[in-house]
N, C-alpha and C positions, 0 to 999 in steps of 0.2 A: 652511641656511647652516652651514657649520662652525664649532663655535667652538673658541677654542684656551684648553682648559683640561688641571686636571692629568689630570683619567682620558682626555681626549685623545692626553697625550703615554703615558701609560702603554698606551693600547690599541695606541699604532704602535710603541712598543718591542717590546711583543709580537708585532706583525703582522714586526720586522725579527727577531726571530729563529726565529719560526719560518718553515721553507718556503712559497713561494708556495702557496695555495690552489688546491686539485687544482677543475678544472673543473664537478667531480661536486658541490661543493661549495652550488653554486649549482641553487636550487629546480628553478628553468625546465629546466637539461639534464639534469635527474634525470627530468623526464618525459619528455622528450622522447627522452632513451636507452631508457624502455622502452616508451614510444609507435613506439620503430625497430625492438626488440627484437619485437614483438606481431605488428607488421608482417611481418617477416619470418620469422615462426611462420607468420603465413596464408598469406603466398604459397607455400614450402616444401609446407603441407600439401594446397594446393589444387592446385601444377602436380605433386603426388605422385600425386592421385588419391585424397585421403582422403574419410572423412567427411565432406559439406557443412557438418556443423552444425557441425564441429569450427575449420574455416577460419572460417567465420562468426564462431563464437565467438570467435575471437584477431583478427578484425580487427574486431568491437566493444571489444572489450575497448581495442584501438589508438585507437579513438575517444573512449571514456573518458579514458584516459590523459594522449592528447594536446593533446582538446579540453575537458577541465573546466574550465580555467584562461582561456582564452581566449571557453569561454561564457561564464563568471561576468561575466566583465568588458564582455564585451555586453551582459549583461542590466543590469549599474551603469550602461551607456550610458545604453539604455533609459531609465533614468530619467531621467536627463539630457537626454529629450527627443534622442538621439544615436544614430542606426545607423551602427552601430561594424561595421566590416569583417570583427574576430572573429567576430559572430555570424553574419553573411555566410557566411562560410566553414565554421564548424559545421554550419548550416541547407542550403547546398548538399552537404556529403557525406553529410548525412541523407535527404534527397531520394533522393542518386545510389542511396542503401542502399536506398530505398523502392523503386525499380524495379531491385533486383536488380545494381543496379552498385555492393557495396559494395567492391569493390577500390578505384576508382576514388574513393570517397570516404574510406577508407584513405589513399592515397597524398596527397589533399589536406591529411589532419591530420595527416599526417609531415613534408610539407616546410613547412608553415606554423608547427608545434611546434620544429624547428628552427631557422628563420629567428626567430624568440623567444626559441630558447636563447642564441642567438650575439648577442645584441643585449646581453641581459641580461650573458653574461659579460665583451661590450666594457664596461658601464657599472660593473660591480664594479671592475675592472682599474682604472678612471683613478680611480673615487673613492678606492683602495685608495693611490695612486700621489700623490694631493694630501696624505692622510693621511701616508703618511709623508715628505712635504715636513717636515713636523716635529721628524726626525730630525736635520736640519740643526742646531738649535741643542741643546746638550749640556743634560741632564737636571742636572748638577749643577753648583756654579760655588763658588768660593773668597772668601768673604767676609772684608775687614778689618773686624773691629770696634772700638769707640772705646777698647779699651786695647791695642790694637796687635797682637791676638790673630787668629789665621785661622782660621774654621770654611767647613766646607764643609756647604752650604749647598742646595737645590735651587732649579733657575733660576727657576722660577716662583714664589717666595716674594723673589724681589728683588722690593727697593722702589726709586722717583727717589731718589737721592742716594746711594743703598750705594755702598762701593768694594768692586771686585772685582779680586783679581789673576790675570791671565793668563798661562799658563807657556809656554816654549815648543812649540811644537805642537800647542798647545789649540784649541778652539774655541772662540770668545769666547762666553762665556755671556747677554750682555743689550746691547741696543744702550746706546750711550754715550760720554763723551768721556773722552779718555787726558787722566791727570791726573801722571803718571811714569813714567820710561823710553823707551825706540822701539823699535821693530821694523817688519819687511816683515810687511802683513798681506797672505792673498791672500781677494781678498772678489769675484773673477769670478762667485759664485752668485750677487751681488746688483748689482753696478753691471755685471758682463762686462767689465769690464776685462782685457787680457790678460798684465800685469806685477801684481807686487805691487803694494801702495802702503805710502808710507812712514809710518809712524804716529808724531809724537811729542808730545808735552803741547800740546793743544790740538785736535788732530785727534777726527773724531769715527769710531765704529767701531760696525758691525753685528750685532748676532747669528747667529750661525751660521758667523763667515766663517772663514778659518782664520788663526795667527797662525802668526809665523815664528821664526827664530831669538832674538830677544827677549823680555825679561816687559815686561808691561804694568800700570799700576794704572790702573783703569778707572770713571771714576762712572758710575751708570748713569742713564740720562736717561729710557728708557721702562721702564715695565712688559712682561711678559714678551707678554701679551695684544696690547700695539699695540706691538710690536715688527714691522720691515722686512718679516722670513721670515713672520712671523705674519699680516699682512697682504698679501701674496703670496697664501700658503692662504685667506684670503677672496674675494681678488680672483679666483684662479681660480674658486671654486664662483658667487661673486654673477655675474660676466660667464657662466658654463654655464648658469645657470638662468636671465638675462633674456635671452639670445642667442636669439630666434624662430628653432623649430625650423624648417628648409627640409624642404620637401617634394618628393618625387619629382613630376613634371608630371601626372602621373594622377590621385595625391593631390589633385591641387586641385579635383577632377570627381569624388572616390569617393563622396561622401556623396548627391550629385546624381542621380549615375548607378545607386546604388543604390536606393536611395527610389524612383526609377520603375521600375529593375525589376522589383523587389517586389510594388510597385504595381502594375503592369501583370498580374504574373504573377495577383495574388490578382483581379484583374478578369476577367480570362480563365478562370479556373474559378469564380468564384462567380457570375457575370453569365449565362454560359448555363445553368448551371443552376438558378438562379432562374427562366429562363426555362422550363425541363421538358428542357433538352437533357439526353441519356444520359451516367451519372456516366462509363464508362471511355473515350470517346471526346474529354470533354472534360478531364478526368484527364490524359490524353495530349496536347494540344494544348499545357495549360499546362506539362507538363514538357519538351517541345521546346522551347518558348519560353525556360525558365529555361535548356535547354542554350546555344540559337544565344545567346543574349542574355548568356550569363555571361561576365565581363572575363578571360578566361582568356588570348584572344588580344592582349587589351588589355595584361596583364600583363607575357607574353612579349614585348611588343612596347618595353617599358621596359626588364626587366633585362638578357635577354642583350649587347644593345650597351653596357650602362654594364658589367656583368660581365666583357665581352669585352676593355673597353678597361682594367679594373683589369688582367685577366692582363695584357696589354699591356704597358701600366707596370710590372706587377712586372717581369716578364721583363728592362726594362730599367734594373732600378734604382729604382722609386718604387713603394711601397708609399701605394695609396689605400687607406682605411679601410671605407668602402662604399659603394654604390650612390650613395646622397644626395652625397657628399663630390665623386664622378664628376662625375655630372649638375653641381655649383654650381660646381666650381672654374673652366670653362669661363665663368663668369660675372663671374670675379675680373676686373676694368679697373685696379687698382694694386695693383703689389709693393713692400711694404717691407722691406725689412734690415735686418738685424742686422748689427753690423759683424765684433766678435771671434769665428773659430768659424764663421761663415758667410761673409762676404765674404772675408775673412781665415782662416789655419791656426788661430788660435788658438794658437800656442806661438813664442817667438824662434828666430831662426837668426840666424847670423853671417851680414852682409853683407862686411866688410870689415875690413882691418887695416891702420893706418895709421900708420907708422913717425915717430916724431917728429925734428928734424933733433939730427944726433949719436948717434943710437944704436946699441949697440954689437952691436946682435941682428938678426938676419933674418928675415922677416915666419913663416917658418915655426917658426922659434926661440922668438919673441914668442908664439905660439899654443901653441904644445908646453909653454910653461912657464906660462902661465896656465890651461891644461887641465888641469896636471899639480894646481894649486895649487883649482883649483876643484872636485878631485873629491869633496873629503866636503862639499859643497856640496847644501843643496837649493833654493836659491832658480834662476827658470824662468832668468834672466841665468847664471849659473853651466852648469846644466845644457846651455846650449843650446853654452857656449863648451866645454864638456868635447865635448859631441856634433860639435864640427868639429874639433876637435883631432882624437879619436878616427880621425876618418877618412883622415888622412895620418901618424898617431904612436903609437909606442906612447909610453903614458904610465909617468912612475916615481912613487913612491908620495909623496906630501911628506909633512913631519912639520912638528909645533908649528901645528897649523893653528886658526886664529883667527876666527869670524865676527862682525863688526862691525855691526849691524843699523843699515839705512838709510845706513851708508857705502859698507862691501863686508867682504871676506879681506883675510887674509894669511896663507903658507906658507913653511914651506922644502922650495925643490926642485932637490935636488944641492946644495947646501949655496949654493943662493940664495935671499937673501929676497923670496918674490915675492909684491904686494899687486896685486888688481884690487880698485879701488877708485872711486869717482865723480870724475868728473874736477872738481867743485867744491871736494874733500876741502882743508880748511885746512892738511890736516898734511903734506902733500906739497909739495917745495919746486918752486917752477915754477908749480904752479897759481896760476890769475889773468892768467898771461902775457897778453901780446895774442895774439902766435901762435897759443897754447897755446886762448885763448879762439874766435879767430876760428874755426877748426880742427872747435872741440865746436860752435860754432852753424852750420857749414855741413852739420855731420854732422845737425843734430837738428833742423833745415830739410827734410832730405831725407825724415823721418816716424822716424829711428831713433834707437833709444837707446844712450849712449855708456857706455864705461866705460875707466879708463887702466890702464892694465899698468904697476908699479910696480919696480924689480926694483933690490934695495939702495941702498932710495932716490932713484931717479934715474928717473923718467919717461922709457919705453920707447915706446911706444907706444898709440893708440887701438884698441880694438876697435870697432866699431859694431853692433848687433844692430835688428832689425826684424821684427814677426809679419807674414810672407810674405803675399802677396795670391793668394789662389786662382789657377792660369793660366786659367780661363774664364771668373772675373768681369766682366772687361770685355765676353767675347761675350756673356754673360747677360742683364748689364743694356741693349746693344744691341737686342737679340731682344727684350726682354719691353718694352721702350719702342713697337719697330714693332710687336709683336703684341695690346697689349694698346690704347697710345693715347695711355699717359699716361707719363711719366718716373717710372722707381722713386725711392721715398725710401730715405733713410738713417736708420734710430732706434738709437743706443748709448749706451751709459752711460760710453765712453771720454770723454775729454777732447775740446774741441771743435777746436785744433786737429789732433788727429791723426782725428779723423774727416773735418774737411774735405780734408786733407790724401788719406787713402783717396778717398776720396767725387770728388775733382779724378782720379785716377788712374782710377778705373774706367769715370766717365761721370756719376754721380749729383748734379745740381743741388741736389735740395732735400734738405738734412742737418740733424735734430734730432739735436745731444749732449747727454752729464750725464743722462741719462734715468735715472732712476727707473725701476723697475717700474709703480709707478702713472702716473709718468709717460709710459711707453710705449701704459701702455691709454688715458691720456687722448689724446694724439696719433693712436693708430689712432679713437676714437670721432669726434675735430673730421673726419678726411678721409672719415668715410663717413655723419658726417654733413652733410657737404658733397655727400653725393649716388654717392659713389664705394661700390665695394664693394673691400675691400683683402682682399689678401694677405698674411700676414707669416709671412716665413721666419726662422728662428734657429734656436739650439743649446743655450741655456741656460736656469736655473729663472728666471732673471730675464725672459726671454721667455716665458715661460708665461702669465702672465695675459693679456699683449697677444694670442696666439694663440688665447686663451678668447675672447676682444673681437671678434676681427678677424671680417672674412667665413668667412675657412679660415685655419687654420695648417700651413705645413709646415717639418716639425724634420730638420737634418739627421743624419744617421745614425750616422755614426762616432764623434760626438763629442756626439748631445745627451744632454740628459741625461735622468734615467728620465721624469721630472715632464714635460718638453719633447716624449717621444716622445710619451707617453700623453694629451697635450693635444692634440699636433698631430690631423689630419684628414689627412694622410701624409705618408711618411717620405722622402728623398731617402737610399739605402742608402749608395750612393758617393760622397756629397760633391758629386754632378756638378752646378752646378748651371744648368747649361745643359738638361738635365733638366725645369728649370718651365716653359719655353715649350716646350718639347714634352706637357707633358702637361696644360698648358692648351688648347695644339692641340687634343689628341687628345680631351679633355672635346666640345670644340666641336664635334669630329664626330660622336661620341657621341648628342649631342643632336640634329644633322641628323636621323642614322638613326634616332632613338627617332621623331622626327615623322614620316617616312617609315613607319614600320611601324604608328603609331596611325593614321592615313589609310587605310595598306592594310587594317587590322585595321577599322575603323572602317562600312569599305566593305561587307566583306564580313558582320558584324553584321547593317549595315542592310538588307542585300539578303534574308538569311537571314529578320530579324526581318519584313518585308514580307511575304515569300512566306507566313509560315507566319500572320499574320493574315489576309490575303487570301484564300489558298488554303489548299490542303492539303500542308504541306511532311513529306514522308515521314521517317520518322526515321533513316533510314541516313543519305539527302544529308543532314541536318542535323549527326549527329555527324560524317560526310567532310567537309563544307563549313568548321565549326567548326573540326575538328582538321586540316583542310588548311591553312587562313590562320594558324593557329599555329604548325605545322610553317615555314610560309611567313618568317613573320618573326622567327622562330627562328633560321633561316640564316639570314636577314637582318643580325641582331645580331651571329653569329659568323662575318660579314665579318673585325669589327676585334680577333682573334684573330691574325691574320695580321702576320709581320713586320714585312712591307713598310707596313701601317698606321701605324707609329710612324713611320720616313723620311716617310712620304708628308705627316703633318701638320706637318712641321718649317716653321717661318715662312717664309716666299717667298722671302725672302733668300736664305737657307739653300740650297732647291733653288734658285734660280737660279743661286748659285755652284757647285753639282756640275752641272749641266745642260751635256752634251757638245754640240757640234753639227758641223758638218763644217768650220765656217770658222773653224781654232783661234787666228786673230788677232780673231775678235769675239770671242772666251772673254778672251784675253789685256788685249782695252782692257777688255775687264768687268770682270775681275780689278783691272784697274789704276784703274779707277773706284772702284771699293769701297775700296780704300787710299786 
């Protein structure tokens, strides 16, 4: 478990300024690079025509290299009472070497040495990635002390009750409550909210979040250790380490299937010759045996269709992380959301502009001069009304500009005074009107937030802003209801009515708001252990634990964040996410074809493994027969390599709404049934 102390935060200050870690870095592909390298020294020198001994020598050497690491750790099995696969695979290119196929057992501790490197450097990558989750909250922080004095302080040496003051732009150094002052804090890393929130004496605030144009004085209520962000970093590591690892389908039969054929094999040579049979004839018998009988076909008969169907997905945008992630996600029966960031853009746009009666400006007028007045603005409200201005105006630069934290602005723009300001604002005359009120609660009914246009004094106009709803959310959560069985949830940290409010528009019945981070893990843990295995897609750190929890997590792309990519189990590149029922589809097919190829694989084993107890199975048909059914379900797997594989597993729906047929009035009532 991580703990969050000082050489903690100093190791990830380090890890953020220097360069990510070069791959070489890591033990495992440091062998396994010259485990490649050895490798292709012996082939070189062997299809040259060199020296036997000399190829020999560089593809021992390649077994050395690649297989030490992976004996060792069989032989730890070992004691454990546990045939570990590693040794498996060592023991079989040792064999292959013993009859003169040491190419063949070469190439086995190359691509076995690799598949270890790549494993290893996925798991540096995300602990490296929770680590500096820590970064979030600022190493140093501003202490009042009791004769009114400021020292700056490091965060980790607060105590319950210090005051701290917050500048503008800071990052709040310790969770806590405002005890003077306000400001817009934006704390989206920890609740996902997609607007700031207004902070004034009494409010409580987070560690790490960011503050806005106001000072804050702050007591601090936790230590730096059981602060929000800090327990976030535990939550990810404790739900990675109790999360049961899943297992590829084969996996559940390796240790079984091994065991006897060991067993079997060590029968078949010491049992006849104990009897007086001839050492090379039975020599020979048992190494056919270990050939037909080794899970070679069995293997192939798992990855290629789960690898087949990763490219796949990438191709169209979803990055699966491996094999295992392939194979389970087809398993996920409920998706939950995220709402800011995921179901939503995560950023406001202007909906609307709503002239007040009497005024003396035109909706384009109204926009141009609160764009004008909102440019040295960094709150997301400001930003987003500059960003629509922008797009029909040039703007002029205002002067004497003013930020008011937690009410709004005020500018001069062309020698008018113009305030966007909250339409509750006391100091504006008008507000409280009924009109004026009815007006802000039809606007803030509809899920968006208002702000008034103020312009020398005189109430101009409403703006209204809203974070945009995905355009495929609705087909999303459609699709994954018919596909999976069960109606997706909603888990946010937004406010509950604007989640139900979302949650009504896109389809989503059951809505948990106000979440916590811990609160999201507890929610994903009650629905699976209610028997469900979930899904949770999001974008944020604040989603990270729950994606540690969940069945799978997947983070979307454009927008999550580094902690969210590196949790997830894969990525949605483009946002799209009409994306998960297709590549839950495609999972499920996946697994068809893996069982299809274990049967064929399985068959041709047992027929192989028959013949060659019974009789006498020659050793050519045994390596044809062996690397036939391999070959076999090989192409099998890279079936779902093919385009049309991704269209083809799209939900029924789906294809039944592109399905042509010649009678284009059944298309037409079908179409109009589906409406």
């Amino acid at each position: 478990m991580l703990t969050v102390s000082r050489p903690a935060v100093d190791s990830a200050s380090t890890a953020r300024q220097a360069p990510r870690r070069s791959w070489l870095r890591v033990p495992e592909a440091r062998w396994a690079a010259v485990a490649v390298g050895l490798f292709a020294i012996g082939g070189i020198l062997q299809m040259a025509g060199g020296p036997a001994a000399l190829w020999w020598a560089a593809y021992l050497a390649c077994y050395l290299a690649g297989g030490w690491e992976p004996a060792l750790a069989g032989l730890q099995a070992l004691r454990d009472k546990t045939l570990d696969v590693d040794l498996l695979m060592v023991l079989a290119a040792l064999l292959a070497a013993s009859i003169g196929q040491v190419f063949d057992g070469a190439l086995l501790i190359v691509i076995f040495a690799t598949s270890g490197a790549l494993e290893a450097i996925a798991t540096r990558r995300t602990r490296e990635s929770v680590t500096a989750l820590l970064d979030l909250a600022p190493e140093k922080a501003s202490r009042i002390e009791d004769d009114g004095a400021e020292t700056a302080v490091e965060a980790m040496e607060l105590r319950v009750g210090d005051v701290i003051r917050i500048r503008p732009g800071e990052r709040i150094g310790a969770d806590g409550t405002v005890i003077g002052g306000s400001s817009d804090v934006d704390q989206s890393t920890i609740t996902g909210e997609s607007l700031p929130a207004v902070k004034q004496p009494g409010a409580e605030v987070y560690a790490g979040t960011m503050n806005g144009a106001g000072t804050l004085l702050v007591r601090v209520g936790r230590r730096a250790e059981e602060s929000v962000v800090a327990r976030i970093v535990r939550m990810v590591e404790e739900a990675s380490q109790t999360k049961a690892k899943t297992q590829l389908f084969i996996e559940n039969i390796e240790q079984k299937y091994s065991l006897v054929m060991v067993a079997t094999t060590l029968v078949l040579f010491f049992l006849p010759l104990a009897m007086g049979a001839p050492l090379e004839p039975t020599l020979l018998r048992a190494i056919t045996f270990m050939i037909v009988a080794s899970p070679c076909a069995v293997v192939l008969a798992t990855m290629p269709p789960l690898l087949s169907a990763i490219a796949n997905a990438g191709r169209h945008g979803v990055l699966v992380k491996s094999a295992v992630v392939m194979e389970q996600v087809g398993l996920g029966d409920t998706v939950a959301f995220d709402k800011t960031g995921t179901l939503t853009r995560g950023t406001p746009e202007v909906t609307s502009v709503d002239l007040l009666p009497g005024s003396r400006f035109t909706r384009d007028e109204v926009l141009r001069l609160a764009g004008a007045a909102e440019l040295p603005s960094q709150h997301p409200l400001g930003v987003a009304i500059v960003a629509a201005a922008r797009r029909e105006h040039r703007l002029p630069s205002p002067g004497d500009f003013i930020s008011k934290p937690g009410r709004g602005i005020e500018a001069v723009v062309e020698g008018l005074r113009v305030q966007v300001v909250s339409p509750r604002d006391s100091s504006v005359p008008t507000v409280g009107s009924d009109r004026l009120s009815r007006l802000v609660a039809t606007r803030e009914a509809e899920g968006t937030s208002v702000v008034l246009v103020v312009v020398d004094s005189r109430p101009e106009a409403l703006v209204s802003l809203a974070d945009r709803i995905r355009p495929n959310a609705e087909r999303a959560v459609r699709e994954l209801t018919e596909l999976t069985g069960h109606p997706p949830v909603l888990l946010s940290g937004d406010n509950t009515a604007a989640a139900r409010r979302l949650a009504g528009r896109v389809g989503i019945g059951d809505v948990r708001a106000e979440l916590l981070p811990q609160h999201k893990v507890d929610a994903v843990r009650r629905l699976e252990s209610s028997g469900r295995r979930v899904v949770l897609i999001g974008d944020g750190v604040n989603d990270a634990p729950a994606m540690a929890a969940a069945h799978l997590g997947i983070a979307m792309g454009r927008q999550g964040s580094d902690l969210a990519l590196e949790t997830a189990d894969a990525v949605i590149v483009h946002d799209d996410l009409t994306a998960v029922s297709r590549v839950i589809a495609l999972s499920r097919r996946a697994r068809r074809v893996v069982v299809a190829n274990l049967i064929l694989a399985a068959t041709v084993i047992l027929a192989l493994v028959a013949w060659d107890l019974v009789g006498t199975l020659p050793l050519p048909i045994a390596v044809a027969g062996h690397e036939g059914s391999t070959v076999l379900v090989g192409l099998n797997g890279l079936r779902l390599l093919r385009s049309s594989a991704w269209e083809d597993v799209q939900p029924h729906s789906n294809r039944s709404s592109r399905t042509t047929t010649a009678a284009s009035r059944a298309v037409s009532t079908f179409r109009s049934r589906r409406r």
